[in-house]
C-alpha positions as CSV (number, residue, x, y, z in Angstrom):
1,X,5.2,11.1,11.1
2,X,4.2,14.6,10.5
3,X,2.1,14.3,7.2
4,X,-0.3,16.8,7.4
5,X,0.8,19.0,4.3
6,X,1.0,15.4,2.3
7,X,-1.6,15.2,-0.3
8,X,-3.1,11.9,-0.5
9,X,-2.7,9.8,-3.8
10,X,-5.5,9.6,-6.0
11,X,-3.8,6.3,-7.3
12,X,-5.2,4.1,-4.5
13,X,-7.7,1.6,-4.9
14,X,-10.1,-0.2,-2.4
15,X,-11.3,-3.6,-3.2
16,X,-11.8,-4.6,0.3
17,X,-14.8,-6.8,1.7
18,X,-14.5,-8.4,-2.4
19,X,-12.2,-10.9,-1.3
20,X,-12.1,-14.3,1.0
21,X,-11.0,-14.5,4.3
22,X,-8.0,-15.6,5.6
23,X,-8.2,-18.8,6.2
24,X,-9.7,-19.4,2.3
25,X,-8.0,-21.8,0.7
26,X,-7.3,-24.1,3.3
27,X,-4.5,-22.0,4.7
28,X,-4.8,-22.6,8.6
29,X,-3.0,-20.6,10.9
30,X,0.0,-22.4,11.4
31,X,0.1,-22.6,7.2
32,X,-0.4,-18.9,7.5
33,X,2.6,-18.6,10.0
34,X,4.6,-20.3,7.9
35,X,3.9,-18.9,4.9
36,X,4.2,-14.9,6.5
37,X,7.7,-16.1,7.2
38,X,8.3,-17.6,3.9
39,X,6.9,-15.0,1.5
40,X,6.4,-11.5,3.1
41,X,8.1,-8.7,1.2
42,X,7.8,-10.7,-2.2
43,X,8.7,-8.5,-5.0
44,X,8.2,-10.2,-8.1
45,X,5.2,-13.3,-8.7
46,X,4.2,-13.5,-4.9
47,X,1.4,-16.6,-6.5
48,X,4.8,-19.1,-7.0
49,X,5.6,-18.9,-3.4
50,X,2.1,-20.5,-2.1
51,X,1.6,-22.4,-5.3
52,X,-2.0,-21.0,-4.9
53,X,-2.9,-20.1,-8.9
54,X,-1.9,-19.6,-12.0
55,X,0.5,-17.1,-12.9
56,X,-1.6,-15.6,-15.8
57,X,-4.5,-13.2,-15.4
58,X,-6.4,-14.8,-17.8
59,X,-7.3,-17.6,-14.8
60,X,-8.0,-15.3,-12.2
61,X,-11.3,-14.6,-10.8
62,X,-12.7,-11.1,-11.8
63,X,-11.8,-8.0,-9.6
64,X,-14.7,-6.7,-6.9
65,X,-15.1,-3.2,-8.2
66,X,-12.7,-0.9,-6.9
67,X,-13.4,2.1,-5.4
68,X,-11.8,4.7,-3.3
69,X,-11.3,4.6,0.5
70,X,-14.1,6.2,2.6
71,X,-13.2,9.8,3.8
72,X,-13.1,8.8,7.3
73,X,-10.7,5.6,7.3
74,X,-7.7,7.0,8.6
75,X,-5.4,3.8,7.9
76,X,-6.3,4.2,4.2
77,X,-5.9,8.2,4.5
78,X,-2.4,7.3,6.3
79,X,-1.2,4.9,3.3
80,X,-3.0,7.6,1.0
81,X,-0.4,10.1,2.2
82,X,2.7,8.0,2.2
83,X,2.5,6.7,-1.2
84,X,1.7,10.3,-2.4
85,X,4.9,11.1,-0.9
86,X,6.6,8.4,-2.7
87,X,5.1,10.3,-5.7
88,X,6.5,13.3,-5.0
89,X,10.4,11.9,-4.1
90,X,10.3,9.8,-7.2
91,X,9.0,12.3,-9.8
92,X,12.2,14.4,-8.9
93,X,14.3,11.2,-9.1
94,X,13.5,10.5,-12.8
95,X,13.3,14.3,-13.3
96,X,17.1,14.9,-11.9
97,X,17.6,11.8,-14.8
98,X,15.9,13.3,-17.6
99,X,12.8,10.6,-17.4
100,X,9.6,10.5,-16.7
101,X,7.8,8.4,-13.4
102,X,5.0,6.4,-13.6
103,X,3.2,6.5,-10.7
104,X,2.0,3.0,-9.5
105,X,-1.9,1.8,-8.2
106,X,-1.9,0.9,-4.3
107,X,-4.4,-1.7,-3.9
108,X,-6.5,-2.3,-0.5
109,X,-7.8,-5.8,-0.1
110,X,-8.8,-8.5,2.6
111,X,-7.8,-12.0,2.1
112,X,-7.2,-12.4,-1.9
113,X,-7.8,-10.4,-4.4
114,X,-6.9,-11.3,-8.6
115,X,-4.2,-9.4,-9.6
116,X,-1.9,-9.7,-13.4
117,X,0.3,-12.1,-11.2
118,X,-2.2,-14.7,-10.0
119,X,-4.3,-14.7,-6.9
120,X,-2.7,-12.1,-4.4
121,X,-3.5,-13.4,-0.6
122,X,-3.7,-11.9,2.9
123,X,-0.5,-15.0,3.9
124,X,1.9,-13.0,1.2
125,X,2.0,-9.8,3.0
126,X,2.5,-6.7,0.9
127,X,3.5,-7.3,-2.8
128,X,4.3,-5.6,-6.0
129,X,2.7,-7.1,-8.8
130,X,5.2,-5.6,-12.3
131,X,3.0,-6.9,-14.7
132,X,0.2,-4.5,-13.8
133,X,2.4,-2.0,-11.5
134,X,0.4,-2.3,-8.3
135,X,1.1,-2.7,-4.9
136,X,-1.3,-5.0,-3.3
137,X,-1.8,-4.7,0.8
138,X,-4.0,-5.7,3.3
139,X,-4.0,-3.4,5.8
140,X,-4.4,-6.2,8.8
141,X,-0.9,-7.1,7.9
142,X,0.0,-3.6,9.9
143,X,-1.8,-5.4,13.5
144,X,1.2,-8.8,12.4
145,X,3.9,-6.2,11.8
146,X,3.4,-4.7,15.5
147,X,2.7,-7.8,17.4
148,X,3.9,-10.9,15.5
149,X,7.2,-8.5,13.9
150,X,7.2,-6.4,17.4
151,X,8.2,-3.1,14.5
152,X,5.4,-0.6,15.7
153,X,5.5,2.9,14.3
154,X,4.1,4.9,11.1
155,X,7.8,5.0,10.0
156,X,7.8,1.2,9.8
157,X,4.6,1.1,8.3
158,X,5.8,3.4,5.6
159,X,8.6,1.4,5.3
160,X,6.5,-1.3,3.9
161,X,4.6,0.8,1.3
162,X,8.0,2.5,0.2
163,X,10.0,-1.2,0.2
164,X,7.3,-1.8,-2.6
165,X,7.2,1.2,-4.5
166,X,10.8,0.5,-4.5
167,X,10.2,-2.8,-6.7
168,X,8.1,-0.5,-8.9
169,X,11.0,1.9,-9.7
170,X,13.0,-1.4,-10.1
171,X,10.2,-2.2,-12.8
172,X,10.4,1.0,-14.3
173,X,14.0,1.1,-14.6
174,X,14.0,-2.4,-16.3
175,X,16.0,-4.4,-13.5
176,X,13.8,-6.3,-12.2
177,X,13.4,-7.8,-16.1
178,X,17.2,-8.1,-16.2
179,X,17.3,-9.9,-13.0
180,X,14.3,-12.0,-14.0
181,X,15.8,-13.4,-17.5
182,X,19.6,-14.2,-15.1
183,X,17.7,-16.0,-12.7
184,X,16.4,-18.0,-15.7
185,X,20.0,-18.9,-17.1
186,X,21.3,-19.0,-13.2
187,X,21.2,-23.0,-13.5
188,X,20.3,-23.8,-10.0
189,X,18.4,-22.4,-7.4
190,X,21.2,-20.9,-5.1
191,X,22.2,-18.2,-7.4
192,X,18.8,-17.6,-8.9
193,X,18.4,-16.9,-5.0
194,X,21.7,-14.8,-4.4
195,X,20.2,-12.2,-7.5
196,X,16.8,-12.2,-5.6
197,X,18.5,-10.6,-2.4
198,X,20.7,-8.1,-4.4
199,X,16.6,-6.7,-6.3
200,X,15.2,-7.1,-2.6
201,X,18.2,-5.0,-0.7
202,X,18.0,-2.5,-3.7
203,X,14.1,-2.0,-2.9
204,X,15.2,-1.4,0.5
205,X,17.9,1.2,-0.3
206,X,15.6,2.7,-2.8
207,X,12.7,3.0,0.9
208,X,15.6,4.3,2.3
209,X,16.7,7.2,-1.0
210,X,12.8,7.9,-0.3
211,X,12.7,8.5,3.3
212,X,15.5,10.9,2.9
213,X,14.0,13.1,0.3
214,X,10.5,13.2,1.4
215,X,12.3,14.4,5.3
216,X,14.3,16.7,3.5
217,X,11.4,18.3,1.8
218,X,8.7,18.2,4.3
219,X,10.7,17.5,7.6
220,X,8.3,14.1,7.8
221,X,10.1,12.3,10.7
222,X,10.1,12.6,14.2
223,X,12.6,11.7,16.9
224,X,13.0,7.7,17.2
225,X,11.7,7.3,13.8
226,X,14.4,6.2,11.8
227,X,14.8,3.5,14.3
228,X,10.9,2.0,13.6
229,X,12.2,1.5,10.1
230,X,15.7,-0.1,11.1
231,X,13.5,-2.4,13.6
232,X,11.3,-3.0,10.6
233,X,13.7,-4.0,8.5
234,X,15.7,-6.2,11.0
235,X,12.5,-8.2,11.5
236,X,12.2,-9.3,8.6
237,X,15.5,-10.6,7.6
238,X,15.5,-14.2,6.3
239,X,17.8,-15.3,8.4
240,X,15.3,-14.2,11.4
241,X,12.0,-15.3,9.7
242,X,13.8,-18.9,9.1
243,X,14.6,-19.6,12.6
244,X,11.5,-18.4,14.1
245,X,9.7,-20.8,11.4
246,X,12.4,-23.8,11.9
247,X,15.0,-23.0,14.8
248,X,17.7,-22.8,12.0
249,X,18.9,-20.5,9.1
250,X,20.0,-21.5,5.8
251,X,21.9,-18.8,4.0
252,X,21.7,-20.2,0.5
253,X,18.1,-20.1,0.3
254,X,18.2,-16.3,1.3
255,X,16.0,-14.6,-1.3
256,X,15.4,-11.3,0.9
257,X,18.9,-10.8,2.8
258,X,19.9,-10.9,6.6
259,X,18.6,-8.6,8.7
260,X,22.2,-7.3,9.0
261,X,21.9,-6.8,5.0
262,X,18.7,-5.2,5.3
263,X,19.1,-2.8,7.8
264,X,22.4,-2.1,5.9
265,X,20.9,-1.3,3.0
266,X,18.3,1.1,4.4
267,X,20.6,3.2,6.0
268,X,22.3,3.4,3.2
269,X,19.9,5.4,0.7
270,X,18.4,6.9,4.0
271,X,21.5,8.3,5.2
272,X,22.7,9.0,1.3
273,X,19.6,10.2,-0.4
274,X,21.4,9.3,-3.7
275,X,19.9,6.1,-5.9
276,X,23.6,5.5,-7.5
277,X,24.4,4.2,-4.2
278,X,22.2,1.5,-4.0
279,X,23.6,-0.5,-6.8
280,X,23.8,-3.6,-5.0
281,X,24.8,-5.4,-8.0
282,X,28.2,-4.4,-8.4
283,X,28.4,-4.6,-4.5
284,X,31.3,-7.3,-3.8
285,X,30.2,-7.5,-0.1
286,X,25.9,-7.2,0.6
């Protein structure tokens, strides 16, 4: 990715060497396995999925000072840029709508750190916490996504950050709330599940709206690219994650889409640009 002329964020912080290690908790690494291909890309509440804390910051431990990334990391300088680039493509989103953005806190950490939504952890892969607006990563999580995932690339790595970012907007817009109070008069888990996968292929479409601006503005992509992100995105369909985990899929406890949806989804705000056509909620067919 060409991201030289990106300014980096001032909105990230570094908690890292605060937290536990991976394997804290009692989570082996077959728990760990199993729990990457459970939870990763949580948008909302990441803590439910492990059953790890309570959902309330009130019980979480205190923070390690945060701080900002040492001039010289150049994984944190890389994250730096891209979510500085999300700045920039969503502050001319809510402009063209006659709003304001709120820019979001990226959070570095290694192995759990407390966030407003419980005890974030290394197993959940990148989250987005709504309650405080910060996305939470550990940056080993990149080293899983290129040899466990096999979806190398800075595009796919962006990806990630800008799948996130993607729930924040969501946040800001107030769906995820609407979403949030349907799933809690759904009745049953299926369709609480069904409106999970419409927020999660939205936050994808929105990564996708993203990637199209930010190449339009700055010419940010290089040959091949767009394909790192597709890979990305095809890796971690549920359908995909559930037979590596089990040998089988089961499409009605889908709470991120197919990899077919997800890939779908992406290309459509990459290819479109345009946020109205990522209203996957008034989508008859995902």
């Amino acid at each position: 990715m060409r991201l030289d002329d990106e300014n980096e964020s001032s909105n990230v912080e570094d908690r890292r060497g605060g937290g536990g290690g991976i394997g804290r908790g009692g989570l082996g690494i077959g728990g760990l396995i199993l729990a990457l291909a459970a939870s990763y890309f949580l948008g909302i509440d990441p803590s439910v999925v492990l059953g790890l804390v309570s959902n309330t910051a009130s019980h979480a431990p205190q923070a390690t000072a945060a701080h900002k990334p040492p001039a010289n990391d150049e994984m944190a300088k890389f994250v730096a840029k891209v979510l500085g680039s999300t700045e920039t493509t969503w502050h001319a989103v809510f402009r063209e709508g006659g709003t304001t953005y709120q820019e979001p806190k990226l959070v570095l950490f290694t192995g759990s750190t407390p966030t407003a939504c419980g005890t974030g952890q290394t197993a959940m892969g990148p989250f987005y916490c709504p309650s405080d607006q910060k996305v939470y990563i550990d940056l080993a999580f990149y080293r899983d996504l290129k040899e466990r995932f096999h979806a190398p690339g800075e595009f796919a790595e962006a990806y990630v950050i800008a799948h996130e970012v993607g729930h924040h907007v969501q946040n800001l817009l107030g769906i995820s709330a609407k979403v949030h109070t349907a799933q809690q008069r759904a009745g049953n888990a299926a369709k609480a599940n069904a409106l999970s996968v419409r927020l999660e292929l939205q936050a994808d479409c929105f990564a996708g709206v993203w990637g199209n601006r930010a190449n339009n503005m700055k010419h940010i992509l290089l040959p091949g690219e767009i394909e790192q992100a597709l890979t990305a995105a095809s890796a971690i369909g549920d359908d995909r994650l559930q037979k590596q985990a089990r040998g089988y899929a089961v499409p009605e406890s889908f709470t991120h889409g197919s990899s077919e949806q997800r890939v779908r989804w992406f290309k459509r705000g990459m290819e479109s640009g345009d946020l109205r056509q990522c209203d996957t909620f008034k989508a008859a067919s995902l």
